[in-house]
N, C-alpha and C positions, 0 to 999 in steps of 0.2 A: 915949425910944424904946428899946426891948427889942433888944440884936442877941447873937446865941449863934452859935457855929459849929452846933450840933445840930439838928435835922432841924424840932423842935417847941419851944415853950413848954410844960417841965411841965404839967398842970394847964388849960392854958388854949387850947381848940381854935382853929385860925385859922376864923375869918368868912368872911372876903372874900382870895381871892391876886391880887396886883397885878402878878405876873413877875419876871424878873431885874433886880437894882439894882447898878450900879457904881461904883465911884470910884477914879480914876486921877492917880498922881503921879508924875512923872520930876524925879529932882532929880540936879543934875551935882554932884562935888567941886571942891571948888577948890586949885588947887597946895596954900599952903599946909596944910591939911588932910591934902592926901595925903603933905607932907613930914613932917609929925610922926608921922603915922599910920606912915609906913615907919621913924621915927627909933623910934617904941614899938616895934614888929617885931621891930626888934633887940637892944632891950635890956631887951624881954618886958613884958607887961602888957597891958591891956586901952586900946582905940582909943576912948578916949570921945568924940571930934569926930565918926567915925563911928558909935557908936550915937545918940549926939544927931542926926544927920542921920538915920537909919533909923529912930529914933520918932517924929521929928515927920513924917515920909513914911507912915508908920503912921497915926498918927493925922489927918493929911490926905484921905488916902484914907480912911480909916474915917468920917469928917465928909462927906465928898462922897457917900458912897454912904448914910447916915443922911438927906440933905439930898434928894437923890432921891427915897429911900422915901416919904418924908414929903410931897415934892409930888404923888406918887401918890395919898395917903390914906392910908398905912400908919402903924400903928404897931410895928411889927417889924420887924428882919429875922431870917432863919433862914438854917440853913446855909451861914453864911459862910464865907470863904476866902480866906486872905489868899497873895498872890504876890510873888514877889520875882524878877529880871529885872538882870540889866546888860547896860545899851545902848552903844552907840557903839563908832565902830572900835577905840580902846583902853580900854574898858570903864570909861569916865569918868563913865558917867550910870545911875542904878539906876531902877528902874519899878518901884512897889508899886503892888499893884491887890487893892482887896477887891469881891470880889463874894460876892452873896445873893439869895434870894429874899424879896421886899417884901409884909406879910402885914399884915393888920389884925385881933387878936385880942380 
């Protein structure tokens, strides 16, 4: 399946449009995570237990809203859009949500 943030497929008009397609992740940290995560902060560098939780929420949600299109009939999505979001009263849990519109080209 074809997914572009851009409006079209080069080259290749949509057919048939199926509507809006979502896919929706909330993933919490876990202490530890957040204690290394604050131990790197300080003595600088990059949080890689948080980018590995933020790509696989990525790539989750981009799988769920592909897996939608697709029960549609689509073979595309266009104009995607990816969101980011922290939830919870002390901002413990992130929300990624891709949405698009579901095309069959």
């Amino acid at each position: 399946m074809i997914v572009t943030t851009t409006p079209t497929v080069e080259g290749r008009p949509a057919q048939q449009y199926f509507g809006i397609v979502t896919g929706e992740v909330i993933v919490g940290a876990n202490i530890f995570r957040d204690l290394f995560a604050g131990i790197r902060d300080i003595v600088g560098g990059r949080a890689a237990s948080y980018e590995n939780v933020l790509q696989g929420a990525r790539e989750q949600a981009l799988g769920e809203m592909r897996m939608r299109a697709a029960e549609l009939g689509a073979n595309a999505v266009v104009g995607v859009d990816l969101d980011y979001e922290v939830l919870g009263s002390n901002g413990s849990m992130l929300m990624v949500s891709a949405t698009g519109t579901a095309i069959r080209i």
